[in-house]
C-alpha positions as CSV (number, residue, x, y, z in Angstrom):
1,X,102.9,107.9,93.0
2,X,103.1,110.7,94.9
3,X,104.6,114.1,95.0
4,X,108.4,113.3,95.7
5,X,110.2,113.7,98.4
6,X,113.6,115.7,96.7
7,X,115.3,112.4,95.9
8,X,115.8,111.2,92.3
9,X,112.8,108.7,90.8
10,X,114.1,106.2,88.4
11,X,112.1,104.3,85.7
12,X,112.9,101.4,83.5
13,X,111.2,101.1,81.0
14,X,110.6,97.9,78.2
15,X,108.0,97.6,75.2
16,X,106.8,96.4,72.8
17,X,108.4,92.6,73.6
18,X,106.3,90.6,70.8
19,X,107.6,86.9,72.2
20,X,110.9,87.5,72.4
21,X,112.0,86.0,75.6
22,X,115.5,86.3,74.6
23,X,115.6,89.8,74.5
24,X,113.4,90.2,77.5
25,X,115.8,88.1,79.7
26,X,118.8,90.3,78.9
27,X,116.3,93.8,79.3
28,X,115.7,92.2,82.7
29,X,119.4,91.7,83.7
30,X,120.0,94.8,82.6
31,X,117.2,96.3,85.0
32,X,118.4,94.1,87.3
33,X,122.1,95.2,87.8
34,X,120.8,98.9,88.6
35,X,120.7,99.5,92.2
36,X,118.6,102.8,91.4
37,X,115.3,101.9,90.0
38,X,112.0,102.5,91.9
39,X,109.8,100.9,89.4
40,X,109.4,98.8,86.1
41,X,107.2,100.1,83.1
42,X,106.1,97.6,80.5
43,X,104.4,99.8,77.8
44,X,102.7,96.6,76.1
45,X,102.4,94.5,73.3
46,X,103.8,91.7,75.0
47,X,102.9,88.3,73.4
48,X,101.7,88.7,70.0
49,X,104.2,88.6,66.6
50,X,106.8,86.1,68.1
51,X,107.7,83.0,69.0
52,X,107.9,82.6,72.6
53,X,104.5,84.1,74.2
54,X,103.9,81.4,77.2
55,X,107.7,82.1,78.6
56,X,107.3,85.9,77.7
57,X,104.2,85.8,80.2
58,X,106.1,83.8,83.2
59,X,108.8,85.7,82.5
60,X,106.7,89.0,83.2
61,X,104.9,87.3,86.2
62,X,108.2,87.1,88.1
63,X,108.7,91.0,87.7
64,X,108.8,93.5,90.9
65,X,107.3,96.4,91.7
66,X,106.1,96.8,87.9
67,X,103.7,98.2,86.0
68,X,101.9,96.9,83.3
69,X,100.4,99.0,80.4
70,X,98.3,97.1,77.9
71,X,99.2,97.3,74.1
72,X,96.8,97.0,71.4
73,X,98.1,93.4,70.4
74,X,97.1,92.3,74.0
75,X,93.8,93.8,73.4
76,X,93.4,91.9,70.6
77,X,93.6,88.5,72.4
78,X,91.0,89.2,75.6
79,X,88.5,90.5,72.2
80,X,89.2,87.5,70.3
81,X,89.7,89.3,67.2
82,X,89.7,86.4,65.3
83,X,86.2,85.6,65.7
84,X,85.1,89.5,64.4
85,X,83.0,88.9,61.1
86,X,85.9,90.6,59.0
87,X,89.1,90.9,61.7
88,X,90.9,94.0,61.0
89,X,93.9,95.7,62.4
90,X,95.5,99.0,62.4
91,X,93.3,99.7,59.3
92,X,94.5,97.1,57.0
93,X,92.3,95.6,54.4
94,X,90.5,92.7,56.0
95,X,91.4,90.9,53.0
96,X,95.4,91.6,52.9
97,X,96.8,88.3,53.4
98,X,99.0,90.2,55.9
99,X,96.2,91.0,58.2
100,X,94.6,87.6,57.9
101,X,98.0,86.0,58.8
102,X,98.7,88.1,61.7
103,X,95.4,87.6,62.9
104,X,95.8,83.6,62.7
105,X,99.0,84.8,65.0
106,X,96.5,86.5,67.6
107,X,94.3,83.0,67.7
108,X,97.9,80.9,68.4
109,X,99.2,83.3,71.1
110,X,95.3,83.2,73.3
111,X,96.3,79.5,72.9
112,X,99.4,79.6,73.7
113,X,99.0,81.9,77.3
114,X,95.9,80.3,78.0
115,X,93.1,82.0,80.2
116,X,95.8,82.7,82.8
117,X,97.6,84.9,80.5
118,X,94.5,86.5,79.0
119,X,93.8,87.6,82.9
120,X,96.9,88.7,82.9
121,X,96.5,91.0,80.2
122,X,92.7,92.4,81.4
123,X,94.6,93.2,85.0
124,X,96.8,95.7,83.1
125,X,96.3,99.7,83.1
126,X,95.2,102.0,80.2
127,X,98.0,104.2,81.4
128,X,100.2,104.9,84.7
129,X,101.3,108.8,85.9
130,X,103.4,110.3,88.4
131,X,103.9,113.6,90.0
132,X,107.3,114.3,91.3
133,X,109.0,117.2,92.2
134,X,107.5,119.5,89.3
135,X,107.5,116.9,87.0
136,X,104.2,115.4,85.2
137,X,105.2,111.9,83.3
138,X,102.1,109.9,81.4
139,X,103.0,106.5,80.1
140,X,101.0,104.5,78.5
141,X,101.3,102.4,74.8
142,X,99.7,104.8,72.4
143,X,97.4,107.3,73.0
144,X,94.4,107.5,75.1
145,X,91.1,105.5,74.2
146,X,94.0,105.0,70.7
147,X,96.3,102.3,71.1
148,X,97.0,101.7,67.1
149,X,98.8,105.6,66.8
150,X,100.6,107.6,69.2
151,X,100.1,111.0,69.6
152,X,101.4,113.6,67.2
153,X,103.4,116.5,68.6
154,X,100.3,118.7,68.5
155,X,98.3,116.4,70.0
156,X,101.0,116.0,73.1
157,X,101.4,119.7,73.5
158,X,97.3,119.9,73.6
159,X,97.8,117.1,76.1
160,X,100.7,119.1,77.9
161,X,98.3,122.3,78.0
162,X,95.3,120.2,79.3
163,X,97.4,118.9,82.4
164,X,98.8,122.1,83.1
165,X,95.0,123.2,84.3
166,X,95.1,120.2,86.5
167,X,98.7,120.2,87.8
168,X,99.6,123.7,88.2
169,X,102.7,122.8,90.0
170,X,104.2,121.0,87.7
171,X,107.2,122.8,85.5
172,X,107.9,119.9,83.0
173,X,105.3,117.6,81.3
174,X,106.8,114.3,80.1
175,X,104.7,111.4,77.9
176,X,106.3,107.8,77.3
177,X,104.8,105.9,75.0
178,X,105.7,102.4,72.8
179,X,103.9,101.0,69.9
180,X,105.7,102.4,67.0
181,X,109.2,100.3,67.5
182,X,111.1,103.0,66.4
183,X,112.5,105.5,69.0
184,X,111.6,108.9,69.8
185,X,112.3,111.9,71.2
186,X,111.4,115.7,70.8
187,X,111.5,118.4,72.4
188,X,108.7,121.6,72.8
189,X,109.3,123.8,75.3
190,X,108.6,122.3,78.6
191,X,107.1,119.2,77.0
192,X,108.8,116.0,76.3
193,X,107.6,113.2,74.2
194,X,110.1,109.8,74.2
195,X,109.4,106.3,72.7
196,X,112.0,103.9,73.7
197,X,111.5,101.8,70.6
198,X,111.0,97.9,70.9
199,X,112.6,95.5,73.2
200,X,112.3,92.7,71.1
201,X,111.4,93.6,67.8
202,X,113.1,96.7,66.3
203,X,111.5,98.1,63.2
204,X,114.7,101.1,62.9
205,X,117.0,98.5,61.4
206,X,119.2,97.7,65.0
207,X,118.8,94.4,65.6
208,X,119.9,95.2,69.2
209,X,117.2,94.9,71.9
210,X,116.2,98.2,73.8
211,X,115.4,99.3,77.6
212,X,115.1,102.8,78.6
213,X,115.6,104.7,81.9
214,X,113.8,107.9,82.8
215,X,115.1,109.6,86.2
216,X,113.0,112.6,87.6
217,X,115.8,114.3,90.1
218,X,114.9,117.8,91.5
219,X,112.7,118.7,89.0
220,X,115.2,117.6,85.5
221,X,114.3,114.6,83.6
222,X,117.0,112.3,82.3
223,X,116.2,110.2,79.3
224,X,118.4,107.3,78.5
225,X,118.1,104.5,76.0
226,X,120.3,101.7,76.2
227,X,120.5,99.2,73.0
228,X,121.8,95.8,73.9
229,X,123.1,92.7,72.2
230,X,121.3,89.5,73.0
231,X,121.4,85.7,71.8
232,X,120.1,87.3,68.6
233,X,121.0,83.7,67.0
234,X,119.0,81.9,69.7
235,X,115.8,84.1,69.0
236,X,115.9,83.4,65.2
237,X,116.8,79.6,66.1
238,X,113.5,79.6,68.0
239,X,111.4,81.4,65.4
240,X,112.5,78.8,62.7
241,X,111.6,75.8,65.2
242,X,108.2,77.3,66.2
243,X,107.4,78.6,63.1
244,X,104.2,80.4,64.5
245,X,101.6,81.8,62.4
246,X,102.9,84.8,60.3
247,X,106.1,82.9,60.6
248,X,107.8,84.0,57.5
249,X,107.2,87.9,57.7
250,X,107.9,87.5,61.3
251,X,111.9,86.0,60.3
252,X,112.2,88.7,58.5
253,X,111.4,91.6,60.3
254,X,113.1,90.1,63.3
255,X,116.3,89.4,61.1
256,X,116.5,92.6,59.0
257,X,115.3,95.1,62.3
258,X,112.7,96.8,59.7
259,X,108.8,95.7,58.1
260,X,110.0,94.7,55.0
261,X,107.4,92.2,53.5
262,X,109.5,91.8,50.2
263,X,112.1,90.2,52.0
264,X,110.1,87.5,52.9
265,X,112.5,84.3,52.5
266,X,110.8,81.1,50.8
């Protein structure tokens, strides 16, 4: 996108989905009933960890003016991580019986969006940036060439003073960034790092879905996350009929907000 024109640039932005079209379908609404918002951001992690993948993925197909950032569970379907010698992911033991489980989840969702969706997924960007009006904004799911960890604050203000060689107009330096499920948002001089938090699968014990907005007006940045109630019921109805692969740690973290593996119900 190009340098702006003085009028205000809004974002919406969702993340971080994991199959949960209920969520998604009330994020959307939500997006939808603002008469201000140039563009969509997905941040990633789309499919993966939930029970609804294949409506997830025509859900996303019927998206505007959106762009699409791929997450390192999508990555993990166009690799086939399943068929790796000794799968691994985010540096968990290969032998964990969490890993192996959530890994048997990876192999159901490829099946479940077909080669469509995994097309789908290698269309998407590594990372999407704008400069507007003073402002520099990066989004992208984790971290670049490191979607399993976002960056530090060091690491974003070594970021921030790399861009600053390249953009030299620019007054403010904002990164967006998912993964983590748990929102974010500091502060360092003229740097600003955000993380919305999940749409679909909290992990900061608010079972409420989340979209953010990001509006770049005159050189400010406004940063606003909305939490919203959705057919929470509906999405743990579905889980329980589905009953994907990693089903049981899946209930749980969806129905207690939070990765809590000893609350895994029998």
């Amino acid at each position: 996108m190009p340098n702006g024109d003085g009028k205000a640039t809004s974002f919406a932005i969702i993340t971080d989905i994991h199959g949960n079209i209920h969520a998604l379908d009330t994020a959307v609404s939500l997006i939808e009933d603002r008469h201000d918002i140039d563009k969509i951001v997905c941040l990633g992690d789309n499919f993966s960890l939930g029970s609804a993948p294949l409506e997830v993925f025509n859900k996303l197909q019927t998206l505007h003016n959106t762009i699409f950032i791929r997450g390192n569970h999508d990555r993990y379907l166009v690799e086939k991580i399943w068929e790796y010698e000794r799968p691994t992911i985010e540096g968990m033991d290969p032998d964990d019986p969490v890993c192996i489980d959530i890994v048997a989840n990876e192999k159901w969702t490829a099946e479940q969006i077909g080669e469509e969706g995994k097309d789908f997924i290698r269309n998407m960007r590594r990372s999407y940036f704008v400069n507007i009006d003073g402002v520099y904004a990066e989004f992208t799911h984790a971290w670049f060439g490191r979607d399993e960890s976002p960056p530090t604050l060091d690491e974003a203000r070594k970021w921030r003073d790399h861009e600053q060689l390249k953009h030299t107009e620019a007054k403010t330096f904002v990164f967006t960034h998912g993964h983590t499920h748990i929102p974010r948002h500091e502060h360092f001089g003229n740097l600003r790092v955000f993380c919305p938090g999940s749409t679909g699968l909290p992990f900061d014990e608010n079972k409420q879905g989340v979209v953010a907005f990001l509006k770049i007006n005159k050189g400010t940045v406004h940063w606003e996350v909305k939490r919203f109630d959705y057919d929470f019921e509906a999405a743990i109805e579905q889980m329980n009929k589905i009953r994907p692969p990693f089903y049981k740690n899946l209930y749980s973290t969806l129905k207690y907000a939070s990765i809590r593996n000893d609350l895994v119900e029998e």
